[in-house]
N, C-alpha and C positions, 0 to 999 in steps of 0.2 A: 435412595434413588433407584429405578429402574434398571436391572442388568442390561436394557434395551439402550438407556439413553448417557453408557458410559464407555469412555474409553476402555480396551482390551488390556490396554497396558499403559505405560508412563514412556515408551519408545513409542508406541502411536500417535499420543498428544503430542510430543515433541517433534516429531516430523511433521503432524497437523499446524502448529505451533511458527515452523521454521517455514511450513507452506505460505503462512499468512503473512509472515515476515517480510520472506523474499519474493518481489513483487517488480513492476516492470519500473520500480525508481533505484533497485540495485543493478539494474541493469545499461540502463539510458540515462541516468541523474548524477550516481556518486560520482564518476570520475569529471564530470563536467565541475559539480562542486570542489573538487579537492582542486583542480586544477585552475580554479578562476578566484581559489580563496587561500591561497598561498605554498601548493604545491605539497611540498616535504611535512612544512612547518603547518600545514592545516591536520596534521594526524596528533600534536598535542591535545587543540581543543576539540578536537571529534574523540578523543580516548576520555579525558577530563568527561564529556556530556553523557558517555556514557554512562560511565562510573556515577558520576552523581546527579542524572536523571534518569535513563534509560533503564538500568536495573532497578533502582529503588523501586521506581514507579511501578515497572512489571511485575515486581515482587506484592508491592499492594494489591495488586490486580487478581494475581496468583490468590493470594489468602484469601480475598473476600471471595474470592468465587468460590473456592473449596469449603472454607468455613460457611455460606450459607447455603447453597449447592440450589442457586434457583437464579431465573433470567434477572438484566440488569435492573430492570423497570423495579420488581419487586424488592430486590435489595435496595433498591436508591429509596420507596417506600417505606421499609420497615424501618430504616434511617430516622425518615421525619414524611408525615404524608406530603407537605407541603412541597415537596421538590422533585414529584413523580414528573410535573412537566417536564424539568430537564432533561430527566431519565428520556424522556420519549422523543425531546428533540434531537439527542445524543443521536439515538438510533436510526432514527428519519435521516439525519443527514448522515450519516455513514450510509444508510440505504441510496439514499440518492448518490454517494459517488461509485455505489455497485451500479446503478443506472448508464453513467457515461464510462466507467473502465471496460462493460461489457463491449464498450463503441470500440474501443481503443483494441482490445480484443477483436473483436470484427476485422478491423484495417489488419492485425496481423493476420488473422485466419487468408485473407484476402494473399497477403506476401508468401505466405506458407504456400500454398497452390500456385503463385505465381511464380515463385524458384525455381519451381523444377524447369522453368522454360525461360528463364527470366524477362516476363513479360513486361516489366519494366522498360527495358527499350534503355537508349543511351541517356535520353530524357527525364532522369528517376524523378525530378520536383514536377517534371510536369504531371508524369504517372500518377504521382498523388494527390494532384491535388483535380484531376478528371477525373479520376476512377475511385477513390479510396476516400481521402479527407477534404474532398473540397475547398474553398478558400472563405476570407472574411467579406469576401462582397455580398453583401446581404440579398442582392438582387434574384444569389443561387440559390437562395432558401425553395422556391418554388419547387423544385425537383428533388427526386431522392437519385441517392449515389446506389445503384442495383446492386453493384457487387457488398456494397457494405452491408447496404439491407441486409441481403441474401444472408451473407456472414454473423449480424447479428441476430437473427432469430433462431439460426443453428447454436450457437453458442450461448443463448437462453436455453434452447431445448438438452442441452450440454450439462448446464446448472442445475437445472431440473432433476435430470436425472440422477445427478451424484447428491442433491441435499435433498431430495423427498426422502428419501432410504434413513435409516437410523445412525447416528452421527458414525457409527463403529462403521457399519456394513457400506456405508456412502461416503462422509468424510474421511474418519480414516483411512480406507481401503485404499482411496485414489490417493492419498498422501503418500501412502507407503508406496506406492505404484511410481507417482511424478517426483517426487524427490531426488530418489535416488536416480534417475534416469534425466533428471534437470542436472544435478551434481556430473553426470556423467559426460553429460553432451557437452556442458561447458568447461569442463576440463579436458574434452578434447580441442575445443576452440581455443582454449587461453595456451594448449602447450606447445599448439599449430604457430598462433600466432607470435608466440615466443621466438619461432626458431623461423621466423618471417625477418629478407633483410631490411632494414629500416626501422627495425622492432626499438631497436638500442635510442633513436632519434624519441622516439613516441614515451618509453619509461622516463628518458631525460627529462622530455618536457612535462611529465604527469610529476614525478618526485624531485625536482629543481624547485628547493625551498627558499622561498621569500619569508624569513626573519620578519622583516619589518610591518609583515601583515594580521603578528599577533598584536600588537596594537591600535588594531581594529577592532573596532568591539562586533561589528556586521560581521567579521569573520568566526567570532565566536558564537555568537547569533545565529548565523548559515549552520552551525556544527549541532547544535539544541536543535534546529528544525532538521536535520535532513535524520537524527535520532528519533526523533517523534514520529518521523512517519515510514522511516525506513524499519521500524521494528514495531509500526501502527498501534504506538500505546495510547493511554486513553479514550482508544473507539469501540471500548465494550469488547471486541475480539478476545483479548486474553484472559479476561474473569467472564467470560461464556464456556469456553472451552477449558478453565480450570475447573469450571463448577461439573464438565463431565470426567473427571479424575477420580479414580480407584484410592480405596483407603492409603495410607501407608506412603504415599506418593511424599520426595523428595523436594518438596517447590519450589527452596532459594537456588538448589542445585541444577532443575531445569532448568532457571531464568537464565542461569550461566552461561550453560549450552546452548539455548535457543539463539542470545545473545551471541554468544564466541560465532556461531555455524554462521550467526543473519553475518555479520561485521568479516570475518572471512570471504565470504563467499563476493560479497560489494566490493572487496579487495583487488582480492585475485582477479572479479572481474577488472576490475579498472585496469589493470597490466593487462588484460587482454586486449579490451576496446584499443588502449591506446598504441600498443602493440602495430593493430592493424592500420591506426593513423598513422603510426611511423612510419609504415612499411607505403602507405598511399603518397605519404609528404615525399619518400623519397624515388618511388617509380614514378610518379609526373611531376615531382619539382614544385610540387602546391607546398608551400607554408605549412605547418599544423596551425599558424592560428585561425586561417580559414577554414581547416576541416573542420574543428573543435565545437560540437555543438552538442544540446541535450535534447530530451525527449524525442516525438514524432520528428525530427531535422535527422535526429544522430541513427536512426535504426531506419527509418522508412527513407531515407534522402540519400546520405553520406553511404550507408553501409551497400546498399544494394551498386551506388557508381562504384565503390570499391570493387566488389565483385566480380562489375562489368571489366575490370582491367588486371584480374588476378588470375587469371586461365582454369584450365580443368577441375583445378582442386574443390574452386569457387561453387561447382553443382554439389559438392557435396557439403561444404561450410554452411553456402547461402540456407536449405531447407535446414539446417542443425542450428542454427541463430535463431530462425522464428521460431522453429517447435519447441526453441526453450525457453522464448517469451512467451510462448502459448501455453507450454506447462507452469509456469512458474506465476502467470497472470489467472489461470484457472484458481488454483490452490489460494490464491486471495483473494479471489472475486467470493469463492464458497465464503472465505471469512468473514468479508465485512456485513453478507448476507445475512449472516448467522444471528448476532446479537437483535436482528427484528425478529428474526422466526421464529427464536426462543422467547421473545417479552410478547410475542404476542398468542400463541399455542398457551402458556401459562395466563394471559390476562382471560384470555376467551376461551381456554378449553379445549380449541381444535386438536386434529389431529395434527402430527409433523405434514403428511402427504397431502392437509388440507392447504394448511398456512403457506405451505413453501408452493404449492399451485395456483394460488391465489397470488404470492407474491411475485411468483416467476411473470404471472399474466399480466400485472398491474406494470413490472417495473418494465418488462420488457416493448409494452405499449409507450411506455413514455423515453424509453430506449430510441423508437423509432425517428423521434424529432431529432435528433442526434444524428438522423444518417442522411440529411439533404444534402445542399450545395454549399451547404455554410457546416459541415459535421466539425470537424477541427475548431474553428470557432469556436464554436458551442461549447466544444469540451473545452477549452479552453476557459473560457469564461466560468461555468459551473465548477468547474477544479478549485480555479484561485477563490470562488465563493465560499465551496465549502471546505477547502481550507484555510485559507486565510482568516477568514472572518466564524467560522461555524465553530467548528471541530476544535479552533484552538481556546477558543476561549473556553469551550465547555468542559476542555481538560481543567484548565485554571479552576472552573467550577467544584470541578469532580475531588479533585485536592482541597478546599475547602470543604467540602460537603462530609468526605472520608476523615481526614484527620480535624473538625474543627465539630463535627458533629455528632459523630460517631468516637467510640475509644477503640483505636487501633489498636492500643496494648491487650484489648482480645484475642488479635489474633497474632500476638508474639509466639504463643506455646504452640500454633498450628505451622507459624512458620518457621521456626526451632525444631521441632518435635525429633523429624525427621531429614533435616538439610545440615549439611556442612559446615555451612558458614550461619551463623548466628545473627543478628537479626536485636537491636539495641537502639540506643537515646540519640545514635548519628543519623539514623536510616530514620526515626521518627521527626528530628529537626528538619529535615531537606524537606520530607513530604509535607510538613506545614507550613513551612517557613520559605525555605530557597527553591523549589518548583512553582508556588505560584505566582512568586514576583518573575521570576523568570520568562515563563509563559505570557503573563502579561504583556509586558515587556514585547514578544514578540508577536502579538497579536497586534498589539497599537503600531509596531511598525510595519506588519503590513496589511492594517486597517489603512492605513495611512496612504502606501503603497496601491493599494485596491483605489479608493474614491480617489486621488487625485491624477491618474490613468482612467478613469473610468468613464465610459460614451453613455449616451443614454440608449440604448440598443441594451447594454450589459446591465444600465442601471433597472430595466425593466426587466430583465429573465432574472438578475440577482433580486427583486422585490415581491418576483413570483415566488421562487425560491423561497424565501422567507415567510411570506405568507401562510402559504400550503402548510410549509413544516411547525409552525406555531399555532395553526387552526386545527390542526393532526395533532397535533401534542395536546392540546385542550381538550379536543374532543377522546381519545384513547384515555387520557388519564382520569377523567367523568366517568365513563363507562365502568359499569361495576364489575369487579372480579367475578370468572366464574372457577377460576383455581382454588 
């Protein structure tokens, strides 16, 4: 491989790694999960899913990328030809939710600038949904939200910049850059908010364990999904970026780390978040269970009224909350990119500074639809698509395809060689056997979820969706190699 197109070191990847990891669902998601899926008692089966999905699966991820050291497409290829389409669906719809998270991105850049004055107003849900994410009235399709626009084309031009550059001098560099300055910023938020009065109300209510909610199998369920995408396995991400790893490299011992740093960090935040609910249920006498909310509700809605009633300190928190949604949502936005720019530079030969120009251009055009009257919406709808329905099944696939088609025990000695922990007949039973009934499993439930919710307004953007990416996957995997 290229000295150009390899990590510096085995601390670059892994901070690239933990970039991609920690993403704006450790931030606005976990504590709403643990909270609404048994409290105390949801940290068994989220420790359980880790253990026997979220590593294992990383760890395959890890080997085959190092042991063949080339884009996804190609390995899923050299496999068996016949399942290059997958490969290419995989990556389209990972590309497509770089499309709307860059939106999502936008609304923050928008909060970021507006902090400093808090332009929000006493009014925060109305603030966003005139100015930032619009509403589901379809009526508001006709117009664009300016400030979002505005915000998302800078934050393509953003992207741009840090992945045309060679994965060292562009990905990694801004890793090492936002990391530690994401790590930094939210640890001064989570030790603020600790020593906030009401803070004690808000841990109670986030670690007040409900027992009787391991007997939900949805609870254990919720713990497998919020794994899968809080440490984004199976979307190509992490056998991209193993495949740019230096000789010698440790890779059961990374997966650890990247692991321990992503599941920490989703932690500690959640004593934060909730912290500050505490501290709001008990300055205005509001319930937590009315603040209690996730996603665009809990950062764009709830946190900014917080604010509005937390005095002085709130000009300095309020810009320190978004710039580490904004750093922590860059560093994943590069990620999910990555695994198209690399199958397609290898399928066709371009340059890195061609592919990633081309793609910045393509995705960021179709970015735009995303910033009308209906922005929220939209994202909304696309997400649950291309998760719910895409991404999860194509995992279930990839576990087939890897141990059913492929002999894993190739790459036992690479993941032995030089890791810690050894790598045997348990770790190969789960990946054949118990991740893809699993997966399954959670795909049908919320396949299930999807269409019996579903308007036909969604039924149409979700059939576009579909279309495109299996007429892109046809056509890409035709196309003759020029690698």
């Amino acid at each position: 491989m290229s000295q150009k197109n390899q990590w510096d070191s085995s601390i670059t990847f892994i901070l690239a790694m933990v970039g991609a990891a920690v993403g704006l669902g450790n931030i606005w998601r976990y504590s709403y999960v643990v909270y609404t899926n048994g409290g105390g008692a949801f940290f068994i089966p989220y420790l359980f899913a880790i253990f026997v999905m979220g590593i294992p699966f990383l760890i395959l991820e890890y080997g085959l990328g190092f042991s063949f050291r080339d884009s996804f497409s190609n390995i899923v290829k050299k496999i068996n030809p016949k399942f290059e389409y997958v490969s290419w669906m995989l990556v389209l719809l990972v590309f497509t939710v770089v499309v709307y998270y860059m939106v999502i991105l936008g609304w923050d850049l928008v909060y970021v600038v507006s902090s400093l004055n808090f332009q929000w107003g006493h009014h925060t849900a109305e603030f966003f949904v005139h100015n930032v994410g619009g509403s589901s009235n379809l009526s508001n399709m006709g117009y664009f939200l300016i400030p979002t626009t505005v915000a998302v084309l800078f934050m393509w031009m953003v992207i741009w910049y840090i992945s045309h550059r060679e994965v060292n001098d562009g990905i990694g560099r801004i890793s090492k850059i936002f990391m530690p300055l994401l790590f930094i910023i939210m640890g001064i938020i989570i030790v603020y908010a600790l020593t906030l009065p009401g803070a004690g109300i808000g841990i109670d209510a986030l670690l007040n364990p409900d027992w009787g909610k391991l007997s939900d199998v949805n609870v254990w369920l919720a713990a497998f999904s919020q794994i899968i995408f809080s440490l984004s396995m199976g979307q190509a991400i992490a056998l991209t970026y193993a495949s740019y790893l230096p000789e010698n490299s440790k890779l059961v011992d990374n997966v650890l780390i990247v692991v321990a740093t992503n599941c920490l960090f989703e932690v500690f935040t959640a004593f934060g978040v909730f912290s500050i609910l505490g501290y709001m249920s008990q300055t205005a006498g509001t319930p937590i269970t009315q603040l209690v909310s996730e996603g665009t509700s809990l950062i764009f809605v709830v946190f900014p009224m917080i604010f509005n009633v937390m005095g002085p300190v709130a000009r300095i928190l309020a810009p320190l909350l978004f710039l580490a949604v904004l750093f922590a949502g860059i560093t994943s936005a590069i990620a999910f990119l990555e695994p198209l720019v690399n199958s397609i530079l290898h399928k066709f030969g371009w340059s890195r500074k061609k592919t990633v120009t081309v793609l910045s251009v393509v995705g960021c055009a179709f970015s735009l639809f995303f910033t009308t009257g209906i922005s929220s919406y939209m994202v909304q709808i696309v997400d649950a698509f291309a998760n719910e329905f895409g991404i999860l099944i194509l995992i279930a696939v990839q576990c087939i395809i890897f141990a059913w088609f492929y002999d894993i025990d190739s790459i036992l000695p690479v993941l032995n060689e030089h890791s810690s922990i050894k790598m045997g007949k348990l770790w190969k039973f789960i990946i054949r056997y118990f991740l893809p009934l699993v997966i399954v499993v959670l795909w049908a439930i919320g396949m299930y979820s999807l269409i019996s919710e579903m308007k036909s307004f969604e039924f149409m953007v979700d059939s576009i969706i579909f279309v495109s990416v299996l007429v892109c996957s046809v056509i890409f995997a035709k196309i003759k190699s020029e690698s």
